[in-house]
ZAMAR-307805 format. One record per atom (N, C-alpha, C): residue number from 1; atom name; y, z, x. Coordinates in Angstrom, 1 decimal. Layout:
# residues N
NUM|CA|Y|Z|X
...
# end
This chain:
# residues 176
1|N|-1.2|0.0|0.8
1|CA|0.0|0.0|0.0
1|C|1.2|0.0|0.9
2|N|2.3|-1.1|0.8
2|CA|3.6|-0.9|1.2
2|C|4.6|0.1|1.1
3|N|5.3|0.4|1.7
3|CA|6.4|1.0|1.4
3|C|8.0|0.5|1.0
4|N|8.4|0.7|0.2
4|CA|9.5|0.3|-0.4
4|C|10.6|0.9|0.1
5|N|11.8|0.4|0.6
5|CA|13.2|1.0|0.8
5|C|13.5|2.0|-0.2
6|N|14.7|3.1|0.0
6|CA|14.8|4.1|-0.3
6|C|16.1|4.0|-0.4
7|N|17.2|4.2|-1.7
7|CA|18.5|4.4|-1.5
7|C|18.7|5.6|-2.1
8|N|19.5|6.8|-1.0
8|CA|19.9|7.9|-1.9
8|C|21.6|7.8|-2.5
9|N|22.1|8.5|-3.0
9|CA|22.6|8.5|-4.3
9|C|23.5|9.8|-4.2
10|N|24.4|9.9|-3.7
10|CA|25.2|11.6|-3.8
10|C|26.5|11.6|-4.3
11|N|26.8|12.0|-5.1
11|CA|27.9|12.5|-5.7
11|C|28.9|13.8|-5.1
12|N|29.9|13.4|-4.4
12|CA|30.9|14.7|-4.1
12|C|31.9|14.9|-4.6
13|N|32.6|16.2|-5.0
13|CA|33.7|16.2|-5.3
13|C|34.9|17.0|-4.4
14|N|35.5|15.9|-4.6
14|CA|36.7|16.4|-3.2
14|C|38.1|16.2|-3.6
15|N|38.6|17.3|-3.2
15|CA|40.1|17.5|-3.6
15|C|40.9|16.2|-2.9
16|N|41.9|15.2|-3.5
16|CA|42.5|14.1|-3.6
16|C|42.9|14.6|-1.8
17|N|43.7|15.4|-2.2
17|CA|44.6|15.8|-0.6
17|C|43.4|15.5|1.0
18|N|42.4|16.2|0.5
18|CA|41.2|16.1|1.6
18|C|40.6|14.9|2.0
19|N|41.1|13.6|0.9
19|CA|40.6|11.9|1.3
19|C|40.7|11.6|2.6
20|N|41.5|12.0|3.6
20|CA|41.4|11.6|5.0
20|C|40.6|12.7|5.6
21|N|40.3|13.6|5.6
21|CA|38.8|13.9|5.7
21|C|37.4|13.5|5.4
22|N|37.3|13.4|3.9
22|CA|36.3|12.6|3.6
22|C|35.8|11.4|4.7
23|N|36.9|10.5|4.4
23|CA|36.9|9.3|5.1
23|C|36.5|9.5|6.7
24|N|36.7|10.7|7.1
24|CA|36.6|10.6|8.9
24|C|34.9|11.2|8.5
25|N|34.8|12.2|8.0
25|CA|33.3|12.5|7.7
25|C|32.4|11.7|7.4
26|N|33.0|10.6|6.1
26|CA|31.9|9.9|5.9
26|C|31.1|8.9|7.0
27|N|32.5|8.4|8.0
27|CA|32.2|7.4|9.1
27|C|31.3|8.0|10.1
28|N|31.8|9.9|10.0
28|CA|30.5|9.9|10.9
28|C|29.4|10.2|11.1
29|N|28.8|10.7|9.5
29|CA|27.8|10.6|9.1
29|C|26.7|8.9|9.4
30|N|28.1|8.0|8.9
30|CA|27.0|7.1|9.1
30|C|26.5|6.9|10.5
31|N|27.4|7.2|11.6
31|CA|26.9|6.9|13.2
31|C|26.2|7.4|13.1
32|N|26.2|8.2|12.6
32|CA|24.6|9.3|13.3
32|C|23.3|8.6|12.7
33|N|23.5|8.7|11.2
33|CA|22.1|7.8|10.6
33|C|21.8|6.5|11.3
34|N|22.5|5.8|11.5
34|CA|22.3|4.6|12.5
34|C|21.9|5.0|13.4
35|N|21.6|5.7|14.0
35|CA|20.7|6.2|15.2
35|C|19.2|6.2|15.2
36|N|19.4|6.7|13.3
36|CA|17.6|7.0|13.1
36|C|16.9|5.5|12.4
37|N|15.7|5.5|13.6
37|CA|15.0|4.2|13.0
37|C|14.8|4.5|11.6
38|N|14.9|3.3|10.8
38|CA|14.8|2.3|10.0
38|C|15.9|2.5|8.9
39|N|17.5|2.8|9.5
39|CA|18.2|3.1|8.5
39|C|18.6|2.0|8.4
40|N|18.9|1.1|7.0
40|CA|19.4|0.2|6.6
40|C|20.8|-0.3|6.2
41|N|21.7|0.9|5.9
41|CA|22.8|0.8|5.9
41|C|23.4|2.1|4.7
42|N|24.5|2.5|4.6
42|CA|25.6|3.5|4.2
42|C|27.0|2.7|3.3
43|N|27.2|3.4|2.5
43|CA|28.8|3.0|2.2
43|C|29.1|3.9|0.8
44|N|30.6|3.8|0.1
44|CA|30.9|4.6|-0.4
44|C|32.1|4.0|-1.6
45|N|31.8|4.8|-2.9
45|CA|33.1|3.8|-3.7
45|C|33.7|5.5|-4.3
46|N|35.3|5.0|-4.8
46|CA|35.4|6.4|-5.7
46|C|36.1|5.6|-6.5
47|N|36.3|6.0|-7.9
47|CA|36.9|5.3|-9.0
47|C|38.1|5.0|-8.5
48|N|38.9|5.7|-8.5
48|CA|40.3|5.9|-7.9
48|C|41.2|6.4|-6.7
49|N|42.4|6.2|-6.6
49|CA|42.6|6.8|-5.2
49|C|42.7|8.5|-5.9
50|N|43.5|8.7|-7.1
50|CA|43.4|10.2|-7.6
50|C|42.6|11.0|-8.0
51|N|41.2|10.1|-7.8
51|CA|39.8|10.9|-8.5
51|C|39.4|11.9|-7.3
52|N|38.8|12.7|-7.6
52|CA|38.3|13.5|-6.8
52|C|36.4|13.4|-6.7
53|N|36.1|12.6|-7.2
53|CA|34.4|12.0|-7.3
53|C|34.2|10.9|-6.2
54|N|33.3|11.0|-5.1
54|CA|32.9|10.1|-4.1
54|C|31.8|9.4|-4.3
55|N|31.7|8.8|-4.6
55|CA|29.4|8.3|-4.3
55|C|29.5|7.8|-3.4
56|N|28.2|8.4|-2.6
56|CA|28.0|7.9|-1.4
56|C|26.6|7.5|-1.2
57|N|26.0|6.3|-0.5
57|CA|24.8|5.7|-0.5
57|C|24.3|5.3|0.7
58|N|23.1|5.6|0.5
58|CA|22.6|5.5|2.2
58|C|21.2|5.0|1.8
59|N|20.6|4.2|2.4
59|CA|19.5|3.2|2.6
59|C|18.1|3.4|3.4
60|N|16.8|3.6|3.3
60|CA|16.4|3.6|4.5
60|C|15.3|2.7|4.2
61|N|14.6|2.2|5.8
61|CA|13.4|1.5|5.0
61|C|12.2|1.8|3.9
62|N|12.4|3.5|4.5
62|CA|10.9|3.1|3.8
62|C|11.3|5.5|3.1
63|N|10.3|6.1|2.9
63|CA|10.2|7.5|2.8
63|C|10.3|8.4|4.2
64|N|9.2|7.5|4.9
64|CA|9.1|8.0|6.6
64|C|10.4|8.2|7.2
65|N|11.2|6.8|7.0
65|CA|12.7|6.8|8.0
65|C|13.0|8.0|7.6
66|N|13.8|7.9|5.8
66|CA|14.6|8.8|5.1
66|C|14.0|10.5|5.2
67|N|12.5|10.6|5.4
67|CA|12.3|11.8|6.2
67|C|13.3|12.3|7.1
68|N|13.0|11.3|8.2
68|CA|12.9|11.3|9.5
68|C|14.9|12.1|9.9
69|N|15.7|11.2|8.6
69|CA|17.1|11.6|8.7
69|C|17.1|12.9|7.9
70|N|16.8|13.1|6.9
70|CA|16.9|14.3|6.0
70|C|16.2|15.8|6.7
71|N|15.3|15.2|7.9
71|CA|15.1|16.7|8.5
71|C|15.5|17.1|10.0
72|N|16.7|16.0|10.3
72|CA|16.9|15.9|11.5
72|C|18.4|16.9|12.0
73|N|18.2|17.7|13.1
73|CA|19.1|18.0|13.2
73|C|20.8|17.6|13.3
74|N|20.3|16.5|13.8
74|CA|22.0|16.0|13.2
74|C|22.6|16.0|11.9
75|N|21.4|15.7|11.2
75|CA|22.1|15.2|9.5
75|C|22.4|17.3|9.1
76|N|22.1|18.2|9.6
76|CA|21.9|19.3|9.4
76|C|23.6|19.8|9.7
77|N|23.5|19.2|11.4
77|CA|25.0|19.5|11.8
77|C|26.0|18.9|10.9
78|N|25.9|17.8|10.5
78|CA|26.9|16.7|9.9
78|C|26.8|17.6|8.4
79|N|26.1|18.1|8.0
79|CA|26.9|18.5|6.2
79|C|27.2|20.1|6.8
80|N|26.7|20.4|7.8
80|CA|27.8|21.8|8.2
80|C|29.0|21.6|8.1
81|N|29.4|20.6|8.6
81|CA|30.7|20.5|9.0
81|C|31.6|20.0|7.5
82|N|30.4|19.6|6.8
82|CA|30.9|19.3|5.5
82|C|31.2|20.5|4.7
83|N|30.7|21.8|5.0
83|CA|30.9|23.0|4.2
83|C|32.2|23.6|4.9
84|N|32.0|23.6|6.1
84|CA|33.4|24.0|7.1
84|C|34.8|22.7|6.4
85|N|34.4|21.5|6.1
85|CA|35.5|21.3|5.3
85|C|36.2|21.5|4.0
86|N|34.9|21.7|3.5
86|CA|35.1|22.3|1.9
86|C|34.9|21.6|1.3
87|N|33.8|20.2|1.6
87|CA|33.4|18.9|1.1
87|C|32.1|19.4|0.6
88|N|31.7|20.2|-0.4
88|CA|30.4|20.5|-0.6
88|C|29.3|20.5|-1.9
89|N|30.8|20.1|-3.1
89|CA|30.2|20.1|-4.1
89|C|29.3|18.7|-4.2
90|N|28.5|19.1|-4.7
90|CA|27.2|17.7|-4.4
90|C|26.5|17.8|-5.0
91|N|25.6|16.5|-5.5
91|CA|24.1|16.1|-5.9
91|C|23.5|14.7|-5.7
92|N|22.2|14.9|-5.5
92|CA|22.4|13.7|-5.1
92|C|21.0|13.1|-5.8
93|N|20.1|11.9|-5.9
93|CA|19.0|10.9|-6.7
93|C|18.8|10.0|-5.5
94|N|17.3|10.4|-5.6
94|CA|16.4|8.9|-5.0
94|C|16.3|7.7|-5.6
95|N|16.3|6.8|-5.4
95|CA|15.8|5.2|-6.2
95|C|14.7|4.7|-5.6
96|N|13.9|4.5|-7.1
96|CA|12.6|4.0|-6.9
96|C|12.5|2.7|-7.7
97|N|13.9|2.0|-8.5
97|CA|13.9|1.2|-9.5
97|C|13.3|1.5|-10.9
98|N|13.1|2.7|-11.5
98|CA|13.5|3.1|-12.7
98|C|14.6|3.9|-13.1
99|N|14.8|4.4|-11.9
99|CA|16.5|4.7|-12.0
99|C|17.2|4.3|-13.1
100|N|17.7|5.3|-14.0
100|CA|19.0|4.7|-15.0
100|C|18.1|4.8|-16.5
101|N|16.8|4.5|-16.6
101|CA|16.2|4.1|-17.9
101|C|16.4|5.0|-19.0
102|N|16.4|6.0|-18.8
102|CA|15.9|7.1|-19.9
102|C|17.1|8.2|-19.7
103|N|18.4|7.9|-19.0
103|CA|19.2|9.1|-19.0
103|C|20.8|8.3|-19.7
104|N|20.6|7.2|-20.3
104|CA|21.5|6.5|-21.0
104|C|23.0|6.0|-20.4
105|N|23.0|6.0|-19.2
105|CA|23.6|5.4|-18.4
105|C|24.0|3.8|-18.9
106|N|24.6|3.5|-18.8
106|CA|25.3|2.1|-19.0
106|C|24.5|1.0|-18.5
107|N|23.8|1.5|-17.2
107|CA|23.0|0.2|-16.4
107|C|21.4|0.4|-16.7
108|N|21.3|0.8|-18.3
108|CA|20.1|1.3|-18.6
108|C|20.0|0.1|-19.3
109|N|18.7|-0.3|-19.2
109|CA|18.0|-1.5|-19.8
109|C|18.3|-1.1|-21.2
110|N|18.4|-2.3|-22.5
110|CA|18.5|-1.4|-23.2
110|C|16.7|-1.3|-24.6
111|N|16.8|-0.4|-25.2
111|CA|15.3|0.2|-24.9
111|C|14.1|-1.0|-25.4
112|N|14.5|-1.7|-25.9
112|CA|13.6|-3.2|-26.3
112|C|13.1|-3.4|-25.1
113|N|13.8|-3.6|-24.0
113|CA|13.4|-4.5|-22.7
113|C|13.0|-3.5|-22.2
114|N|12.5|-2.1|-21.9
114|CA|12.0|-1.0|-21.5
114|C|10.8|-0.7|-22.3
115|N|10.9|-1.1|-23.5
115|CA|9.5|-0.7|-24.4
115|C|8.6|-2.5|-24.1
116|N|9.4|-3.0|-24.1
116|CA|8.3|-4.1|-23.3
116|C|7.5|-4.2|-21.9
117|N|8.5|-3.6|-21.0
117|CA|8.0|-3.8|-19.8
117|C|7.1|-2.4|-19.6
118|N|6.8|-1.5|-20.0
118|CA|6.2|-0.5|-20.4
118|C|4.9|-0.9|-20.9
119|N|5.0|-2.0|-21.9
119|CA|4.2|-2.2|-22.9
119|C|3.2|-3.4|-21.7
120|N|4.0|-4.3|-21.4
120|CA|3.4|-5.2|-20.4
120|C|2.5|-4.5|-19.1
121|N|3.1|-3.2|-18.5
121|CA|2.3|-2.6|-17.4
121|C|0.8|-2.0|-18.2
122|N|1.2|-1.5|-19.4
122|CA|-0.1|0.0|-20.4
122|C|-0.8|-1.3|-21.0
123|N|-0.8|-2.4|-21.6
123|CA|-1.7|-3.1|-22.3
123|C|-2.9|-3.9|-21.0
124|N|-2.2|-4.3|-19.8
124|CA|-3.7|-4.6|-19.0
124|C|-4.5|-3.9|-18.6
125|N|-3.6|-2.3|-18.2
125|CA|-4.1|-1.2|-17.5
125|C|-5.1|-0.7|-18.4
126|N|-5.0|-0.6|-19.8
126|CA|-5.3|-0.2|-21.0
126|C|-7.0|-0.6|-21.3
127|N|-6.7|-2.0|-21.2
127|CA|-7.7|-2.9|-21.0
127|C|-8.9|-2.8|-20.0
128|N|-8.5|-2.8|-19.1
128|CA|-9.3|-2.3|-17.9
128|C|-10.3|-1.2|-17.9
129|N|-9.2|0.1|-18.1
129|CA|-10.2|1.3|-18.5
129|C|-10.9|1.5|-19.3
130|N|-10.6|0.9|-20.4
130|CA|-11.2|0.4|-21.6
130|C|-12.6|0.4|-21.1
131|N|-12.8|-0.9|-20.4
131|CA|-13.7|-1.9|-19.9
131|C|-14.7|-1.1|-18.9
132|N|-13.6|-0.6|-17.9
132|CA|-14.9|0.5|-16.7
132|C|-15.0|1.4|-17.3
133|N|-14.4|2.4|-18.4
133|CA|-15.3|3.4|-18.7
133|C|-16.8|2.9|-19.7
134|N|-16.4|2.3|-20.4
134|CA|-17.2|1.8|-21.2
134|C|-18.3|1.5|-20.3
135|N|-18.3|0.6|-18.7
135|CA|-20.0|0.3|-18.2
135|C|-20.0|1.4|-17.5
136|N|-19.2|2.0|-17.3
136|CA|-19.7|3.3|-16.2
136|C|-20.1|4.4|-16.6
137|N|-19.4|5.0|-18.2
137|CA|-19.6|6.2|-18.6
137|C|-19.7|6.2|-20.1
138|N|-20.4|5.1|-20.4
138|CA|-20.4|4.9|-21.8
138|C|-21.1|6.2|-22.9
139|N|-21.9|7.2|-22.2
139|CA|-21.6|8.4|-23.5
139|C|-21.0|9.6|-23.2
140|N|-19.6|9.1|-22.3
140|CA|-18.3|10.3|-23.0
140|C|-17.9|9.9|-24.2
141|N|-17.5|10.9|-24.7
141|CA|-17.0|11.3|-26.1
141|C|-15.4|10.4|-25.7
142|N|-14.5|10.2|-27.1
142|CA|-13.5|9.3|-27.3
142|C|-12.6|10.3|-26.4
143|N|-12.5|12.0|-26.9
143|CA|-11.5|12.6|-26.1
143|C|-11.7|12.5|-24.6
144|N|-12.4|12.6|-24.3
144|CA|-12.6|13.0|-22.5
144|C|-12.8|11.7|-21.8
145|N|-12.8|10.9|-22.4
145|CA|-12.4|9.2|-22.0
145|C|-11.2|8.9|-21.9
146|N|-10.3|9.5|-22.8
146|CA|-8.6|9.0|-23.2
146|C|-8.1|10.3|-22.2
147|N|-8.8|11.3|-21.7
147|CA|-8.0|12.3|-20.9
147|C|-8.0|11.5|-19.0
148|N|-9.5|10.8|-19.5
148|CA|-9.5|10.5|-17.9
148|C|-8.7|9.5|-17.6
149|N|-8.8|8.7|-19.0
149|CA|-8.3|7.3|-18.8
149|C|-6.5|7.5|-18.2
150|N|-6.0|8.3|-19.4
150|CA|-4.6|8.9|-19.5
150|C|-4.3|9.4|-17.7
151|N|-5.3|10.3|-17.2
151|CA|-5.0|10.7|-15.9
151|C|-5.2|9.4|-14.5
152|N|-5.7|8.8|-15.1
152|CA|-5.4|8.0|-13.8
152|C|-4.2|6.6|-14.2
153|N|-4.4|6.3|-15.4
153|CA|-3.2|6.0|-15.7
153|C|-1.6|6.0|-15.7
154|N|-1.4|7.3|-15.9
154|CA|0.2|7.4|-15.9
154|C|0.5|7.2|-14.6
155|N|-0.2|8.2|-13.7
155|CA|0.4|8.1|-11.9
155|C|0.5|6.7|-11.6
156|N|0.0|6.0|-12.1
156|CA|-0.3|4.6|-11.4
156|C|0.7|3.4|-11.9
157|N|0.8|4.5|-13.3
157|CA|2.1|3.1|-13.8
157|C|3.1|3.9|-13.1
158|N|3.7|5.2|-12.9
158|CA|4.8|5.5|-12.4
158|C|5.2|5.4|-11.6
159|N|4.2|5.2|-10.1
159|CA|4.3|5.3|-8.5
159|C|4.2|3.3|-8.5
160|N|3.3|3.2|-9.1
160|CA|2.8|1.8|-8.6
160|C|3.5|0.7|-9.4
161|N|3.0|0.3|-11.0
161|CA|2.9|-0.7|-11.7
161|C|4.3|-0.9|-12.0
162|N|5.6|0.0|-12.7
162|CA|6.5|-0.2|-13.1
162|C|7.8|-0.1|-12.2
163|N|7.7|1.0|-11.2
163|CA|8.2|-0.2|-10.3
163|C|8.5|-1.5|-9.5
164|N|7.0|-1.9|-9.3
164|CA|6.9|-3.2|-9.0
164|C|7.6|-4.2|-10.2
165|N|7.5|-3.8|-11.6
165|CA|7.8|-5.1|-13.0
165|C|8.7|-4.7|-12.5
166|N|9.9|-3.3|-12.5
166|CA|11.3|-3.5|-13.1
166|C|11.8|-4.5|-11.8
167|N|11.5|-4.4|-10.5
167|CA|12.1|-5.5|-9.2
167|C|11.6|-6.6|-9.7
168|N|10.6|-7.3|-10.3
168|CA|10.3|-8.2|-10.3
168|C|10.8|-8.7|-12.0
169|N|11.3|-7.8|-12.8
169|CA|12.0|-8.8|-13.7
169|C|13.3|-7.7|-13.7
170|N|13.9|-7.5|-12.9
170|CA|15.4|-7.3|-13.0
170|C|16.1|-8.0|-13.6
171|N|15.9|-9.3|-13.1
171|CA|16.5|-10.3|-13.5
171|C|17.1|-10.1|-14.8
172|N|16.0|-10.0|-15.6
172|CA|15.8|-10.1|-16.9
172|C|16.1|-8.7|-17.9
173|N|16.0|-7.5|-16.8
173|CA|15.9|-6.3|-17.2
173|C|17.7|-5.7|-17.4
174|N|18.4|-6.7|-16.4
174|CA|19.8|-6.3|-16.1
174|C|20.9|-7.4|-16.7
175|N|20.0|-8.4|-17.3
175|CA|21.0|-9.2|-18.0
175|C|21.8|-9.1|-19.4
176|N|23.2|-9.4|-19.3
176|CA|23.2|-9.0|-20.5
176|C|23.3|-9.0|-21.7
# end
């Protein structure tokens, strides 16, 4: 199994006055992550010049990289110095490409095209188990068929099958 890129996702809030802080922090946050193999790139938007909300985004190739920066002592020193500025209010989200679906965000599919592609990953998957429990274990009872079937199903649409559909019909998923 591949590994997929990783974009995190942080939200700060920082007093307007403190923007030329931010800005020197954020630049050198990214030096540093550019150091650690497999980072892909950083950048940052705020609504306004008077908003006080930052997002900030950082990339890596794969879980390993984004490890590799999240337990490293630099990235450790670098948000110290973020508390020593008073840049601390924060949260932050991984992307796995379900991102957005179910928390009604704007860039949320809207639920037709979510109950399909859902519907498109569970009806072959569906099928399948159907098919090997039936030659493999054909006298379990209906419940303890639909428990096992259910258990190896969900993980597999979550981690595996519907991330792969939503990158592969984005297209279709983000149009609008």
């Amino acid at each position: 199994m591949t590994s997929s890129p990783v974009t995190v996702s942080i939200t700060r809030h920082v007093l307007p006055e403190l923007a030329d802080e931010m800005v020197r922090w954020i630049r050198a946050g990214e030096a540093l992550a550019e150091q650690v193999p497999g980072f892909l790139g950083a950048g940052w938007v705020r609504p306004g010049l008077d908003s006080d909300r930052w997002q900030l985004l950082y990339r890596f190739a794969d879980e390993e990289s984004l490890a590799g920066w999240e337990n490293s002592e630099r990235r450790r020193s670098w948000l110290w110095d973020a508390e020593v500025l008073g840049l601390v209010e924060s949260a932050s989200t991984r992307g796995t490409g379900l991102e957005g679906w179910f928390d009604g965000t704007p860039s949320a599919p809207p639920r037709w095209k979510q109950a399909s592609v859902i519907w498109l990953a569970f009806f072959p998957l569906s099928l399948i188990a159907a098919y090997v429990f039936a030659a493999v274990a054909p006298h379990l009872s209906i419940p303890l068929r639909v428990l096992l079937t259910t258990f190896v199903m969900i993980p597999l649409m979550t981690w595996v099958v519907l991330p792969q559909l939503t990158r592969r019909l984005g297209w279709w998923l983000n149009k609008g």
